[in-house]
C-alpha positions as CSV (number, residue, x, y, z in Angstrom):
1,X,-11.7,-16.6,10.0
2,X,-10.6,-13.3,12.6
3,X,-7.4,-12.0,11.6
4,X,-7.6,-9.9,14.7
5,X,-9.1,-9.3,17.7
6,X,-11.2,-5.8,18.2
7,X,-10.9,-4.1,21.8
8,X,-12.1,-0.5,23.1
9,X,-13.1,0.7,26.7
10,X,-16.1,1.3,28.0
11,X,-15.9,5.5,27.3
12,X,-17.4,4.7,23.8
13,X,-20.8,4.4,25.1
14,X,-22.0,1.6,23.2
15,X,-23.6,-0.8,25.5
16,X,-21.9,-4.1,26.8
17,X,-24.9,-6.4,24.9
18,X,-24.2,-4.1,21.9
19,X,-20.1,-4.5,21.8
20,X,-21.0,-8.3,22.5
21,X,-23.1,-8.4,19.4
22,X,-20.0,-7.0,17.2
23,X,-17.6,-9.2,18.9
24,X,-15.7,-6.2,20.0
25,X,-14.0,-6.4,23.5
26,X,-14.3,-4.1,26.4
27,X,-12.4,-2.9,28.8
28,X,-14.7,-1.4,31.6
29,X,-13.2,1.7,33.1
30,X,-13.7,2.9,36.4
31,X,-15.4,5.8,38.3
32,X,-15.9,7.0,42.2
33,X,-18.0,8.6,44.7
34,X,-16.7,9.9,48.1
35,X,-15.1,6.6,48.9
36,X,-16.4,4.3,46.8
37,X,-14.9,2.9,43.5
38,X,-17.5,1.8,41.2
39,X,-16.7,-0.2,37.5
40,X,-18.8,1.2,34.1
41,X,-21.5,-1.8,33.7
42,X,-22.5,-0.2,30.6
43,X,-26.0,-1.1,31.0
44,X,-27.7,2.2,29.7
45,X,-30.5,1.4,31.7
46,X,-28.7,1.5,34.8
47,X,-27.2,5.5,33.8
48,X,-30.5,7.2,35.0
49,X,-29.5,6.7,38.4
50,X,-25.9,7.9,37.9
51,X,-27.6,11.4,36.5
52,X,-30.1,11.5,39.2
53,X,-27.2,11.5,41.4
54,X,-25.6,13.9,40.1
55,X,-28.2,16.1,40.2
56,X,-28.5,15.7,44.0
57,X,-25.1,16.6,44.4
58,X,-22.7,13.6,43.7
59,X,-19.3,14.5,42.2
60,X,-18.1,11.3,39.9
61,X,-14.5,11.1,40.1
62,X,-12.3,9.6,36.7
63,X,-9.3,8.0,36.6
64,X,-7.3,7.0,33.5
65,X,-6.6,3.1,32.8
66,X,-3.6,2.5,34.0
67,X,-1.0,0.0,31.9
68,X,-1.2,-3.0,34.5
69,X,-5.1,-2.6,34.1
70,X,-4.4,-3.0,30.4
71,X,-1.8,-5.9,30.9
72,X,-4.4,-7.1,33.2
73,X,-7.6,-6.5,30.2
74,X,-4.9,-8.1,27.1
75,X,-3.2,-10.9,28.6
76,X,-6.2,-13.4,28.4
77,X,-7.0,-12.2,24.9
78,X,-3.3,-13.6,24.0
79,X,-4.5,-17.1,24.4
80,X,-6.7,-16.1,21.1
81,X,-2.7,-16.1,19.0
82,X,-4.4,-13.3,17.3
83,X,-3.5,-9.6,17.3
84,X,-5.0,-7.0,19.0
85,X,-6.3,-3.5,17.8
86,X,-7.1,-1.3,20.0
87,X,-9.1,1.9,19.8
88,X,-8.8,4.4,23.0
89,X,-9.9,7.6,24.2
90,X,-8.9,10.0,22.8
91,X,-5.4,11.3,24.2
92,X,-6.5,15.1,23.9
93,X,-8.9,13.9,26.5
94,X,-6.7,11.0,28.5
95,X,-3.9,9.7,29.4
96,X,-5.8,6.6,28.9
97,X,-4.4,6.1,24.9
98,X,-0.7,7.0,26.4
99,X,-1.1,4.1,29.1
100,X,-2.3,1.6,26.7
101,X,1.4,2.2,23.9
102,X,3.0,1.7,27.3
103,X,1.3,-1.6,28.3
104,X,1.8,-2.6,24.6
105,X,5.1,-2.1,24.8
106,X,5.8,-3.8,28.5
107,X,4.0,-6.6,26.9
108,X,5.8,-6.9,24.1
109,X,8.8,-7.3,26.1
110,X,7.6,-10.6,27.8
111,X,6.1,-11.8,25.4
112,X,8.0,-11.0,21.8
113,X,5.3,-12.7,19.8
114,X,2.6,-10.7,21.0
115,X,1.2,-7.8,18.1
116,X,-0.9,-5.0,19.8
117,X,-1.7,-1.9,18.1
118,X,-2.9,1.0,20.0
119,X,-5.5,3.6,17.6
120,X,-5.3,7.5,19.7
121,X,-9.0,7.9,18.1
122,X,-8.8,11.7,18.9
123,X,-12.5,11.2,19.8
124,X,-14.6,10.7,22.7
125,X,-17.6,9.1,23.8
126,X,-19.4,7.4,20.6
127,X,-17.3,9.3,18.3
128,X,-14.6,6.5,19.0
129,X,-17.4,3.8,19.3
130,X,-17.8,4.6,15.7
131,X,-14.1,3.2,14.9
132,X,-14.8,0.4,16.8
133,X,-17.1,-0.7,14.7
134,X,-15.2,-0.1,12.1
135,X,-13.0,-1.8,12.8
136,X,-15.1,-5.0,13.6
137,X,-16.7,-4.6,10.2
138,X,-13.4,-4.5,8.9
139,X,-12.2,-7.4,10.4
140,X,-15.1,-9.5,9.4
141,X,-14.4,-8.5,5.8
142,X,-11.4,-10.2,6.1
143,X,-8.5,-7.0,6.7
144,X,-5.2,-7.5,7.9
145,X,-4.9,-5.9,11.6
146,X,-2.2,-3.4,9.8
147,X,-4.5,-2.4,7.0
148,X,-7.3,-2.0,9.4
149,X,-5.5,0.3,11.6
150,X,-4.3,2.1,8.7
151,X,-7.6,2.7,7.5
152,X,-9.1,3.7,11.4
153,X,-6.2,6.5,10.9
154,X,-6.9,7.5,7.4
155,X,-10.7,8.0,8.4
156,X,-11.1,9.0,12.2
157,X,-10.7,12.8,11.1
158,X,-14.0,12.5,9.2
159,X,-16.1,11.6,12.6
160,X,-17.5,14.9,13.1
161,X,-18.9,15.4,16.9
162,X,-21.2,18.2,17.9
163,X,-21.8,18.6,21.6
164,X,-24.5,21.3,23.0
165,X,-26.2,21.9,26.5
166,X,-28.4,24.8,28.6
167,X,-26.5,24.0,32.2
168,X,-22.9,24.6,32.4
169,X,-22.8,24.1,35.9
170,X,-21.0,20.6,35.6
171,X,-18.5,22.0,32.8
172,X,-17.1,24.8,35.3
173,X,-16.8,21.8,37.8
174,X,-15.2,19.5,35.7
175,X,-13.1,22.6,34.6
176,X,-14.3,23.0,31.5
177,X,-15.8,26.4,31.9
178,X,-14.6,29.3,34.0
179,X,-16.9,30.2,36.7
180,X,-17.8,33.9,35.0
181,X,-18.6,32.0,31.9
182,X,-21.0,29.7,33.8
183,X,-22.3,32.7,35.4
184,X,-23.0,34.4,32.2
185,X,-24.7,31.5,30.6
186,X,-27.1,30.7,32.9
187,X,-28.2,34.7,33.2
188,X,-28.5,35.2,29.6
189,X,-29.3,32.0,28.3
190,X,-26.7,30.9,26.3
191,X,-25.6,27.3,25.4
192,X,-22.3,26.6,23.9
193,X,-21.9,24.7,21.0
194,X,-18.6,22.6,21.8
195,X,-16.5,20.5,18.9
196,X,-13.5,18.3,18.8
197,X,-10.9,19.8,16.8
198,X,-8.5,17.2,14.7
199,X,-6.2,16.6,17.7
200,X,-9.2,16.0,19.7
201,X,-9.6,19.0,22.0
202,X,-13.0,20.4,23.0
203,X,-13.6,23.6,21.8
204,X,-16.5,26.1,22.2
205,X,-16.8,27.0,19.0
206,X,-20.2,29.3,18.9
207,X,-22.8,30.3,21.3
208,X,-26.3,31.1,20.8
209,X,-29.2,32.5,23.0
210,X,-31.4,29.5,23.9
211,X,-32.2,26.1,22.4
212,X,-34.1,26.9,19.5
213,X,-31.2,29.5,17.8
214,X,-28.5,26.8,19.0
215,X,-30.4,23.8,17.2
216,X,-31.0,26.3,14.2
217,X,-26.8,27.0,14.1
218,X,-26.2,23.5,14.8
219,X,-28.0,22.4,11.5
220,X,-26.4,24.9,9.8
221,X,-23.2,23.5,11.2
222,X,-23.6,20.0,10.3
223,X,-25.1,21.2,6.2
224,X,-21.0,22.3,5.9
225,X,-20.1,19.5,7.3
226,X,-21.7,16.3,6.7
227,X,-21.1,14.1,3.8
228,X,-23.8,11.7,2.2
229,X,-25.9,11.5,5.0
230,X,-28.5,9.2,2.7
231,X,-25.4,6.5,3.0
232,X,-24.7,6.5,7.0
233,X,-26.2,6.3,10.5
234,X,-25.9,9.4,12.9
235,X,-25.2,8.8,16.1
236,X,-27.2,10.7,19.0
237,X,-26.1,10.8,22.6
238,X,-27.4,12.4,25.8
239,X,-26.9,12.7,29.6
240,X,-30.3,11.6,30.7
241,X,-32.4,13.8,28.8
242,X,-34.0,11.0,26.2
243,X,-37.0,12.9,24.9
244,X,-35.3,15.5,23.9
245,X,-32.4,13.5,22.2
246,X,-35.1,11.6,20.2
247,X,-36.3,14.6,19.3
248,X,-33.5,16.2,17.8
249,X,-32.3,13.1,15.9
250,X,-35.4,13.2,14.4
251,X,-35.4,16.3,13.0
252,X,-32.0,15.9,12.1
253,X,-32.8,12.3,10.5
254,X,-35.9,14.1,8.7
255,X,-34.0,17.6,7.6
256,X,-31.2,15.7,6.2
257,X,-32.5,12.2,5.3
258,X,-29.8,9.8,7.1
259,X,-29.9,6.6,6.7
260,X,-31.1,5.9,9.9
261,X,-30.1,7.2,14.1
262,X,-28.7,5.2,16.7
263,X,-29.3,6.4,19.8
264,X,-27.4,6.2,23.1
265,X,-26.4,7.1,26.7
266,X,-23.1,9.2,27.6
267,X,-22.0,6.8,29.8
268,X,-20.1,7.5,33.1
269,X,-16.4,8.4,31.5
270,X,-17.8,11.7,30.0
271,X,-21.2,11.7,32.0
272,X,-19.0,12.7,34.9
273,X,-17.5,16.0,33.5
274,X,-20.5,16.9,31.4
275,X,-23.6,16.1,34.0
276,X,-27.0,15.4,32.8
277,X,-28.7,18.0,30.2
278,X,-26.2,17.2,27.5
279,X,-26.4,16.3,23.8
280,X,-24.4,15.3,21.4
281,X,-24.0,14.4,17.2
282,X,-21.8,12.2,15.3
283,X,-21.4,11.8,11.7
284,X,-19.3,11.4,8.8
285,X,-18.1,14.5,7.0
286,X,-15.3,17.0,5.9
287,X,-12.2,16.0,7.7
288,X,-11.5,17.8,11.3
289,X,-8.2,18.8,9.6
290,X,-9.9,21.3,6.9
């Protein structure tokens, strides 16, 4: 029997059909272009086009979920008489995990009985996916909501992320990149290799002259850091570039024998400030905090 119900938003990039599958709950978030305001399907399929039109020059627009859309998300799940645990964006990253403990809390106001707990995962994209299921493992196994959220904060610091790309040109849009570092890049061939530190703030934290020295330094990377790879899945994402994504899990699979690789679009919450061209690794491993 559920002890609690499991919710997330659709920034985790695990496909609706997939969250279905887990019995964890979505909230779709919500992007625009030029005038238009367009909801996350998260059908992966479906992302292709939103890459191709960035590529011809469409600038996707984020907004954070704001605490009536939560109110708005919750409210039906109360009918469940179950409590709620919620894992958001990261709050490094969004105001998104801010507007959620205010929701809770206006919530809990009219209706007393109500129990919502709201996870910061200081993580984005399937980094936070990862807690959420977690966290619907966790709840199948019979946990109490408190002891699951407890153990979502005692482990989110082990989720490593690695994130690494050859354009910049939608970083120093998004304003993630000064323009003179784009500059530089592109002339001498440098890709960043970016990280989330423990409070969840992306960091360039090396740079290497073209893909092959970058993968090389991001094995190295992940040899200090991951732990037990033989016992856990990595997680690969990507902008649009599938080949290549496949490709490096592979070798990454291969070099370090995980258990297995589950592979995955960055959907439109992150898509929009990285832009196509982008991958990204997430595993279990030395705590962010070390």
């Amino acid at each position: 029997m559920e002890k609690f119900v499991v919710t997330t938003d659709s920034g985790c990039d695990l496909s609706g059909e997939y969250c279905a599958g887990l019995g964890i709950i979505p909230l779709k978030m919500c992007w625009t272009a030029g005038e238009e305001n367009i909801t996350d399907t998260m059908v992966p399929a479906e992302l292709k086009a939103f890459y191709d039109g960035m590529r011809s020059g469409m600038e996707p627009k984020t907004s954070q979920v704001t605490p009536y859309q939560y109110i708005e998300f919750w409210t039906p799940l109360l009918e469940k008489k179950l409590p709620i645990v919620h894992i958001a964006l990261g709050s490094a990253i969004s105001g998104t995990y801010a507007n959620g403990v205010k929701a809770a809390e206006m919530m809990r106001e009219e209706h007393p009985d109500c129990v919502i707990h709201v996870v910061d995962s200081t993580l984005a994209s399937v980094g936070y996916g990862m807690l959420a299921i977690n966290a619907a493992k966790m709840r199948d196994e019979g946990f109490t909501p408190e002891r699951c959220v407890a153990e979502l904060e005692r482990t989110k610091a082990s989720v490593n992320t690695i994130y690494t790309t050859g354009d910049l040109t939608y970083l120093y849009r998004s304003g993630r990149v000064s323009r003179t570092g784009m500059v530089v890049a592109h002339t001498l061939n440098i890709w960043p290799i970016l990280r989330l530190n423990v409070a969840g703030t992306l960091l360039v934290t090396a740079k290497e002259r073209g893909k092959k020295h970058t993968l090389d330094r991001i094995n190295k990377i992940i040899a200090e850091a991951v732990l037990e790879p033989e016992k856990q899945t990595l997680y690969i994402c990507h902008s649009d570039i599938p080949e290549e994504a496949h490709e490096f899990g592979e070798s990454l699979k291969e070099f370090f024998g995980f258990k297995d690789v589950f592979y995955t679009y960055i959907g439109t919450t992150i898509g929009s400030n990285c832009g196509p061209g982008l991958m990204a690794a997430f595993f279990t491993g030395k705590d962010r905090t070390k």
